[in-house]
PADORO-460745 format. One record per residue (C-alpha): residue in one letter; x, z, y. Coordinates in steps of 0.02 Angstrom, whole numbers, plus 50000, padded with zeros to 5 digits. Example, Ala and Ser with C-alpha at 12.3 -4.5 7.8 and 13.67 -1.06 7.14 Angstrom:
! residues 2
A506155039049775;S506845035749947;
***
This chain:
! residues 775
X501274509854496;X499934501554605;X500884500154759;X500614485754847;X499034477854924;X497434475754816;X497144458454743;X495924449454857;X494044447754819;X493374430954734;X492044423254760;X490994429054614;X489884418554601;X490654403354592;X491974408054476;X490454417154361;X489624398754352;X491254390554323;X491854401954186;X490194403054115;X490224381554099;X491944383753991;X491304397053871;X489674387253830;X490504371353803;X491694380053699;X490544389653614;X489364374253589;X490554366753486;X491004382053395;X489114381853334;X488904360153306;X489504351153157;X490334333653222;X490024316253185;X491254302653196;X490064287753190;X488134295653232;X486634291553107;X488124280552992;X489174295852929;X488074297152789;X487664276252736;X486164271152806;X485974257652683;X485574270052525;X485084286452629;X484364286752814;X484294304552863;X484244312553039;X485794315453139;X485984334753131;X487784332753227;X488774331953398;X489084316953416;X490474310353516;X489374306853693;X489024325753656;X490764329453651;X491304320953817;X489924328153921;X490334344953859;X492264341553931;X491434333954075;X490684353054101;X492404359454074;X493114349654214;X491904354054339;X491754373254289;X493734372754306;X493324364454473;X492254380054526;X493724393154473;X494874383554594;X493384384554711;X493164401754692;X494984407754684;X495574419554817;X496694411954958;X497984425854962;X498874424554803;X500064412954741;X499014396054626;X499674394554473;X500124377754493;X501784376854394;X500654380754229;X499154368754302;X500414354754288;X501164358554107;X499124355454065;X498794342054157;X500424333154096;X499604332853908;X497924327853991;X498854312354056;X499674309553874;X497904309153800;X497294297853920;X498704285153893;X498364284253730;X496284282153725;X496304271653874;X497824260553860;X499004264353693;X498334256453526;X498944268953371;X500494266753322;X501064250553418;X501924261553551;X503704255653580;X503324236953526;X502384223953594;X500534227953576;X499184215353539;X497744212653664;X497094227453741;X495344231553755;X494384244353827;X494434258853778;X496054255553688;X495994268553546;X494254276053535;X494524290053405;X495954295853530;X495004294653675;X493674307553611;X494824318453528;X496144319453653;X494594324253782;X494194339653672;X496274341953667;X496134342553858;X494614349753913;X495194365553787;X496804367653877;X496344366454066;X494674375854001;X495984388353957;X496834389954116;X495554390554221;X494834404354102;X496384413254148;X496374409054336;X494504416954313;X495244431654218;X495714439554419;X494204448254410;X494004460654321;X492234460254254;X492214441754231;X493734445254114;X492944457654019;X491314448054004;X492144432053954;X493164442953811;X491514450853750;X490674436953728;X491974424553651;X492444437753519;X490594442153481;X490404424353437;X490994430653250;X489194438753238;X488394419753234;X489764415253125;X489424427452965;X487834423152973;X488144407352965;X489294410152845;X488354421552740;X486824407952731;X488134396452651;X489014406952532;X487304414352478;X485964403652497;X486494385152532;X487884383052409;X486994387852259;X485574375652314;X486564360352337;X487684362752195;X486054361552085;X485494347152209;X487274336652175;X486954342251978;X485224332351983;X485754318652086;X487614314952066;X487784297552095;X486674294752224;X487304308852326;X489264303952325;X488804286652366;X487814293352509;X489394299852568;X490294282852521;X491344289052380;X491084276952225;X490814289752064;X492414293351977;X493514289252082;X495014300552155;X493794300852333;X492334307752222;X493414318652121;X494014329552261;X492374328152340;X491584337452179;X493154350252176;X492534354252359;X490904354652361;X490884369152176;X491854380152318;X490944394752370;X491824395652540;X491314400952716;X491554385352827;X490194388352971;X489984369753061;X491734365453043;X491684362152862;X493494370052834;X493774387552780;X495354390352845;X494774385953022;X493454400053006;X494474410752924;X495434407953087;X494054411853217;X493364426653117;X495044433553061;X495634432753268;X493914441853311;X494124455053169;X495704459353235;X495104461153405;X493594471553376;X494244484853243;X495394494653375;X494124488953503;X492994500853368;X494404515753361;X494134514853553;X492424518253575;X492674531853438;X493814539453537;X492684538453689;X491264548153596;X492314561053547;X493014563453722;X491594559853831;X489554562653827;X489514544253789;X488174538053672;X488584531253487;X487844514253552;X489644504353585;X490464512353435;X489174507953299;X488894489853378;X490734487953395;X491064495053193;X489674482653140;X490544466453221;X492274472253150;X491504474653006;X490454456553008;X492104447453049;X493054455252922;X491384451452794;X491454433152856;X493514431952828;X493254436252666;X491864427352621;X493214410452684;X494564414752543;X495834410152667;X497354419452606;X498334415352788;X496924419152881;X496734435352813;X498804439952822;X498674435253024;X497144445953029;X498114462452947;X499664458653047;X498304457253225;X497434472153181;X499144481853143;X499854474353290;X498384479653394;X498364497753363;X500244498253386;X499664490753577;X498444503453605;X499534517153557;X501004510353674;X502294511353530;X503494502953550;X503004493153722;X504654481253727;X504254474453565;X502614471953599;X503014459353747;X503884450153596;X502514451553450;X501444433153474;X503034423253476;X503884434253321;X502564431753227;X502274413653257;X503974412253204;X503694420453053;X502344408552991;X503514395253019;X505014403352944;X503734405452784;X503284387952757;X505334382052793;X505764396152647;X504264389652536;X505154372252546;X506774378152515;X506104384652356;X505204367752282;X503794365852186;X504294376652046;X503024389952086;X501184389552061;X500694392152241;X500824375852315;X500024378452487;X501354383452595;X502404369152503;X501064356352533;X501544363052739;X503294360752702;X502894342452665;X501824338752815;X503344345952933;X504414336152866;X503414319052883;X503034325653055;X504914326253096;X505194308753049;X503744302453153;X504124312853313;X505934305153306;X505194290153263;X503944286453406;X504754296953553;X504344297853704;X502654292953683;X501864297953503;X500704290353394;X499084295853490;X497764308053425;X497014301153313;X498714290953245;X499444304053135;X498414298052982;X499134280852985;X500994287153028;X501014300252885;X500634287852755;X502464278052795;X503114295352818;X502744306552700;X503724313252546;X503284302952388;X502814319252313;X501584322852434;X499734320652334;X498774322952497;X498324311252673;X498104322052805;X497464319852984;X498554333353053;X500394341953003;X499584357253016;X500604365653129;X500324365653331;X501974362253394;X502264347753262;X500534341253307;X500754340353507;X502394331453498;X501944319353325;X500474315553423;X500904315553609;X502894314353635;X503384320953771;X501714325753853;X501304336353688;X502994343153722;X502174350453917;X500884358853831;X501994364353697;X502994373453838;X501324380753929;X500794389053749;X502454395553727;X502364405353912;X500304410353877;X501204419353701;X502414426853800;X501264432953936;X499904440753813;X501074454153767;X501314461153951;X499554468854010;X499444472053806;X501054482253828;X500574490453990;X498724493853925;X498654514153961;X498864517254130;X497704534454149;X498114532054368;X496944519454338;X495224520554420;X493744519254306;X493024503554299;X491114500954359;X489594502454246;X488864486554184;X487804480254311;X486434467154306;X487644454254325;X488564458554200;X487304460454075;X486304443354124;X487854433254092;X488304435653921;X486264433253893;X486314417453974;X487844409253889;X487384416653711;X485574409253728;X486044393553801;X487444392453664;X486514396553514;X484984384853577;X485934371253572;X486674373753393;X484584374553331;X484254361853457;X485654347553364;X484994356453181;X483194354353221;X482894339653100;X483714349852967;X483104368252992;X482214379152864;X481604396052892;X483284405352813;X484114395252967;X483104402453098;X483154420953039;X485014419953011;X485274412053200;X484134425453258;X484924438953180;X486694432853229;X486154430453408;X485474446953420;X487154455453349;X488274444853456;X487314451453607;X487334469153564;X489104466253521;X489634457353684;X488764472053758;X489624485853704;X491284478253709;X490894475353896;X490334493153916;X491994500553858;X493234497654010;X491864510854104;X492534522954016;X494444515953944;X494904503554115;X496244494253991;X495324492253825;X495184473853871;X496904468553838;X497294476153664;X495894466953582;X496454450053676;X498224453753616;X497664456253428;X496674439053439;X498134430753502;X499324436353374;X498034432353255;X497904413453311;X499884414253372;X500204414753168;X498694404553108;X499044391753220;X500754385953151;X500204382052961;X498254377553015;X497264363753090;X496384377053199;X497104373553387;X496654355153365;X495064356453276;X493994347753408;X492504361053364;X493954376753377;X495124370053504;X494304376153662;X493944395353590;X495814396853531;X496404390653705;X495144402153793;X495764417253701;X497474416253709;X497574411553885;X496224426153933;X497494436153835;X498974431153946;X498014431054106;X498814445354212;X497714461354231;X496474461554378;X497074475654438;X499064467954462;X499674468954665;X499504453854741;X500854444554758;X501334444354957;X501804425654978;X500564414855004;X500404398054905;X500264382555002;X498694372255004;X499164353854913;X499264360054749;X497514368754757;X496874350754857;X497664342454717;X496944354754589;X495264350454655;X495354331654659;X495844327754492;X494614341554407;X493284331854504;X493924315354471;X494084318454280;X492344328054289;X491494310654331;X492444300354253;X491984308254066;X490234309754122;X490084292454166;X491024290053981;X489804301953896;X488124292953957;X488804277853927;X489194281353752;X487634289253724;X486734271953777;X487824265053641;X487204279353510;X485544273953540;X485854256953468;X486904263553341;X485374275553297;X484204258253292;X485584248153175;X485434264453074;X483424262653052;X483604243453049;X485144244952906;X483734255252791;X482374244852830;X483514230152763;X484044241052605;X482084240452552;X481534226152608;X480544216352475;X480944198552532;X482504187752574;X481504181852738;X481414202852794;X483234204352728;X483704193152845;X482724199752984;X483204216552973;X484944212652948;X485114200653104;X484254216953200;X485544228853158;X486814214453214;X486104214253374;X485994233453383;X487814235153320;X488454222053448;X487444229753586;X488274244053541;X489884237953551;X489674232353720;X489244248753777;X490964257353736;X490844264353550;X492274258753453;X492484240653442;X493564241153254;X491964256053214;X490584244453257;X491554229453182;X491824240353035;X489764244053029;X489374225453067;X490204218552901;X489554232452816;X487894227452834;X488244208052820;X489034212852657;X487634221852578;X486314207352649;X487404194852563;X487324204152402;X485524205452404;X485384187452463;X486634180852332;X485354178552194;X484074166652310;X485144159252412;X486854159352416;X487254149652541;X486694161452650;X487404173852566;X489184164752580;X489004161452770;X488514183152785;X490154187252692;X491394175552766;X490624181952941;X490754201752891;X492734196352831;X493104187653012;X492364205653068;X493654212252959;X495044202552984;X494934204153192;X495144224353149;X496674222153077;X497544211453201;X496834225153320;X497654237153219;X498974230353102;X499864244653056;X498344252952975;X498114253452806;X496444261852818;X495834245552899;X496834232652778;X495984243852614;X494184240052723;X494724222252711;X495354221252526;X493754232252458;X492644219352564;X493404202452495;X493244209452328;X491544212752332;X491334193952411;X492204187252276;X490894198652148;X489534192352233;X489934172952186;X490714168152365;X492164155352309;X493814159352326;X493984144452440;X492564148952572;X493584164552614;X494334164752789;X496024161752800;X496964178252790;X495484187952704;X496384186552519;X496034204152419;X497724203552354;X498724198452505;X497644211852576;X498004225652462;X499964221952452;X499864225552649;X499064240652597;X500324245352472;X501834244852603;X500864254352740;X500374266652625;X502124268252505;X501614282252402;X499794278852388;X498994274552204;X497344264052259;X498204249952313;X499174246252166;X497824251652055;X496894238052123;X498134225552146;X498824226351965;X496924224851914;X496534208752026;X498394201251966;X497734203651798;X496044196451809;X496764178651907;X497964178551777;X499474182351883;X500604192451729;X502044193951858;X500994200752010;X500114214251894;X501414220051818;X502524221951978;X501164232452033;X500684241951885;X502244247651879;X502234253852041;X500604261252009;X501514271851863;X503004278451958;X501944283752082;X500824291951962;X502324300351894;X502644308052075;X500974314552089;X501314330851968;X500824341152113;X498844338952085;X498494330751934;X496654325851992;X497624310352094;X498274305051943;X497924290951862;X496484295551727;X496954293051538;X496114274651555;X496874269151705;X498624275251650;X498494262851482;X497654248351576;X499374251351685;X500634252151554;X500004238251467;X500014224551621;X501574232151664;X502164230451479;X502734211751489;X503944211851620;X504984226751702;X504164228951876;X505154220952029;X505914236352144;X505644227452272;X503854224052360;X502654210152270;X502374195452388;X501184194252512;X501894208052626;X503204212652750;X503704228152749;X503344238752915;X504774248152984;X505224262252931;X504774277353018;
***
């Protein structure tokens, strides 16, 4: 069977230091909570509290290190075999997508004349389709890596013992830090959900309680389901991984070590799965794990090949049955699925080839969705839908390059007992100082971003997990001495696991997942080491050209990383200048600390954060100065709030199609108009109920914006305005059945059905707004 000549030597020790850069930047965001906008996540203005996060300069230097370990693997890979190139281009084709969008695209203008570009063009897509990238070509150099065979089985060890750090992570929330904050929220309601920015009572608020009473298992993601994906794919991996080194014992003079260490993990990772209450999580899990043993057993092997992709299919076929059912049942999860493929149908056909960008979907779901559909969702919640929503025809490359790494995990799976096999070595120091280095390194910089916020039940539990993830990514290293293919059944389980998850969860493009799911399903379909080497020999330009852009791309994200972290610094100063202002006990130090965080905010604008974010921030604070002006000198006070609404009003000719940024607009003129700024000092355009009819068509099925239109109809005395859109408050109300929390509450619904009481309300749109096409 191994006829043929042996696969060339790597160099090991470039590859080691390349592969080992991809698995700690995936595994630092594995163990880091993210923040969209550092030190303002959480208002500065009524809490200032330290940033515990990754923030996005994080992110980006962490691709940058995913770039240039990928650049190593080239480095290192052997000259007489065949480079992968055909699969190298699939991934850099998506790469290119993403970069379209951050750098040049604005969301959702693609396809029609765009307004003025600036640099970078979409921010939130720029940072989010870097994670998207650096997880996929992390992934395939991973599995260029994967030709030797101890660097494979390291890499495997130590991604799948990651699930150790997670329980105890999850365990400390479940156990300890849930039932403290729930009495925390209990003491100080208010003031914590408008820390958060959520006005008490409202629909915002009301979910936000529902949440936060969950016991769940969420580790730094802050979703269940996206644990319950990483720990249900480990579980799965490491419970035949355990019926291995049982087997071993019995067989051999081998020690207990492996086996108890490997029972303990499996055992962990199942703990932590359940401890997420993520029903589809733990179905993949039982189907892996079944899967699994079936692999290690070789029965039956043709199937096997087949498993990743039939079971991926099955997912799929579940949520396209659970709509063809309807609502009638009491499980509405799978339907909820049902609704977000559908929307993402209409906005792939809609904005071919290009997509609506990463961070786009949001915006486009809103025109798209069903009117039924209670929820707004950042993602459809399925991979392939979410490649080609987001990216067109690029998403559509990396669509095709996950399709071949499912295909390809079933093969070494399926050949996995060969007993001609030579044993493979003992650990040797190498082996054993790797995993130390990338689990230390890795879990130092989760307490190293935490520091601010770490008690002593944090430091035990990271200790403890460490510890176990070590001993764990040990033994599972340790088995191949003894069982030369135990490698690939585990890899195959994981991959089955996430093959499944993958197609009803958020877990692929999860910027703090994406990079571990890639890792292990491409290690999974990476061809054994021990595979003949292929006898032609592959031509140098696409290794050259390999090379150049992974060095290229390297730079060019670190030189975007520090420069963004310059801006964070002034963002972190606007922060501390934004509280200062919040208590400062004169209108003279209002003033002063609000024209500081001006300066800080435009500072940081000019040192590429998000122009519409820092905008965004600017007015925020001009707002809440004018407010606290207002009562000593409004004048001032008018001239603060008409600037914060130009702020305002540039954002949504930046972005015209959102109505997250038109709602910004209409919440901020209101409060102007509350604070005693006349009606007539407003700029032009910056009318509340121009603004939230604009809303109302970008968002069709949406109950804020007629709520508050019908209410600021009613109060200017407008009986025909308010009751057009009361009564379009009411039959969407009537649509929201599905979750009755965003309903209108018994108040709201009378208020409604009164204003909407005097006249039948118009079908068609109040005026003030053109309707947006359709998508």
């Amino acid at each position: 069977m191994n006829a043929g000549p042996p696969d060339p030597p790597p160099r090991t020790t470039l590859s080691r230091v390349g592969a080992g850069l991809i698995a700690f930047a995936a595994l630092s965001r594995l163990f880091t909570a993210a923040s969209r906008v550092p030190w303002w996540d959480i208002d500065p203005l009524t809490s200032l509290t330290p940033e515990t996060t990754r923030t996005p300069a994080t992110g980006l230097l962490l691709d940058a290190l995913v770039w240039l370990g990928a650049l190593l693997i080239v480095l290192a890979a052997p000259r007489g075999r065949a480079f992968p190139w055909r699969t190298g281009l699939l991934a850099l084709a998506g790469a290119a997508g993403c970069a379209l969008h951050g750098l040049l695209f604005h969301p959702i203008t693609v396809g029609d004349p765009p307004p003025p570009r600036s640099f970078p063009a979409d921010f939130d897509s720029l940072t989010l389709g870097s994670a998207w990238s650096a997880a996929v070509v992390g992934g395939w150099a991973i599995a260029l890596a994967a030709r030797d065979a101890a660097l494979r089985r390291m890499i495997a060890g130590v991604l799948l013992g990651a699930a150790a750090l997670l329980a105890a992570k999850g365990a400390l929330q479940v156990f300890v830090e849930h039932p403290r904050l729930v009495d925390m929220f209990r003491q100080s309601r208010e003031a914590m959900l408008r820390a958060q920015g959520f006005e008490p009572g409202s629909v915002s608020a009301l979910i936000f309680e529902r949440r936060l009473v969950q016991p769940e298992a969420t580790g730094w993601f802050g979703l269940a389901n996206v644990f319950g994906s990483v720990v249900g794919a480990s579980a799965a991996a490491l419970f035949p991984s355990a019926l291995v080194a049982s087997r071993i014992r019995r067989t051999t003079s081998a020690g207990r070590g492996p086996f108890i260490a490997l029972a303990l993990g499996a055992i962990l990772a199942a703990g932590a799965l359940v401890m997420s209450g993520s029903k589809g999580a733990i179905a993949a899990a039982l189907a892996g794990a079944f899967i699994a043993i079936l692999a290690a057993r070789q029965r039956p092997a043709r199937l096997l090949r087949w498993a990743p992709l039939a079971l991926a299919a099955a997912a799929l076929a579940a949520v396209l049955f659970r709509g063809v059912i309807g609502p009638a049942l009491s499980e509405l999860s799978l339907y909820f699925r049902w609704q977000y493929l559908i929307a993402a149908v209409r906005i792939i056909l809609r904005f071919l080839p290009w997509g609506v960008g990463p961070a786009g979907f949001k915006d486009a779901y809103l025109l798209a969705k069903e009117p039924t559909s209670p929820e707004e969702i950042e993602s459809p919640h399925c991979l392939p839908a979410d490649w080609l929503a987001t990216l067109g025809l690029a998403g559509a490359a990396w669509l095709a390059l996950w399709i071949i790494w499912l295909c390809r995990a079933g093969a070494p799976a399926a050949a996995a007992a060969d007993d001609t096999d030579p044993p493979a070595p003992h650990a040797g120091r190498a082996d054993r100082l790797w995993p130390l280095i990338v689990i230390a390194s890795s879990t130092l910089v989760s307490a190293w971003t935490e520091r601010a916020a770490y008690a002593p039940e944090n430091l035990i539990a990271a200790a403890l997990g460490a510890l176990t993830w070590y001993l764990l990514a040990r033994a599972f290293i340790s088995l191949p001495a003894a069982h030369p293919r135990a490698v690939s059944p585990a890899l195959f389980a994981a991959a089955c696991v996430l093959a499944a998850h993958c197609m009803i969860e958020v877990t692929p493009v999860f910027p703090g997942s994406a990079a571990w799911v890639m890792a292990i399903v491409a290690l999974a379909a990476a061809p054994p080491p021990h595979t003949p080497a292929t006898p032609r020999r592959a031509g140098s330009t696409p290794r050259r050209a390999a090379l150049t852009i992974a060095a290229a791309a390297a730079l060019f994200i670190t030189y975007l990383g520090l420069t963004l972290r310059r801006a964070e610094s002034s963002l972190q100063s606007a922060a501390i200048a934004a509280s200062a202002m919040a208590q400062a006990p004169t209108a003279a130090d209002t003033r002063a600390a609000a024209d500081s965080a001006r300066d800080h905010l435009r500072l940081a604008r000019a040192r590429l954060w998000s122009p519409v974010s820092a905008r965004e921030l600017e007015a925020r604070v001009l707002l809440a100065a004018a407010l606290r002006l207002h009562p000593v000198e409004p004048a001032a006070a008018h001239q603060l709030a008409a600037d914060a609404l130009a702020l305002l009003l540039e954002n949504v000719r930046a972005e015209e199609r959102s109505a997250t940024r038109w709602a910004r607009l209409a919440a901020a003129a209101q409060a102007a108009l509350a604070a005693g700024v006349p009606a007539a000092e407003l700029p032009a355009g910056a009318d509340p109920l121009d603004a939230w009819a604009q809303v109302a068509q970008l968002d069709p099925h949406g109950l804020a914006a007629p709520l508050a239109a019908a209410r600021l109809a009613d109060r200017r005395g407008d009986a025909a305005a308010a009751a057009g859109f009361a009564g379009r408050a009411l039959r969407i109300d009537a649509a929201l059945s599905l979750d009755p929390l965003k309903q209108l509450r018994p108040a709201d619904r009378t208020q409604m059905e009164r204003l909407a009481a005097p006249a039948n309300a118009p079908s068609a749109p109040p005026p003030g707004a053109s309707p947006p096409p359709a998508p």
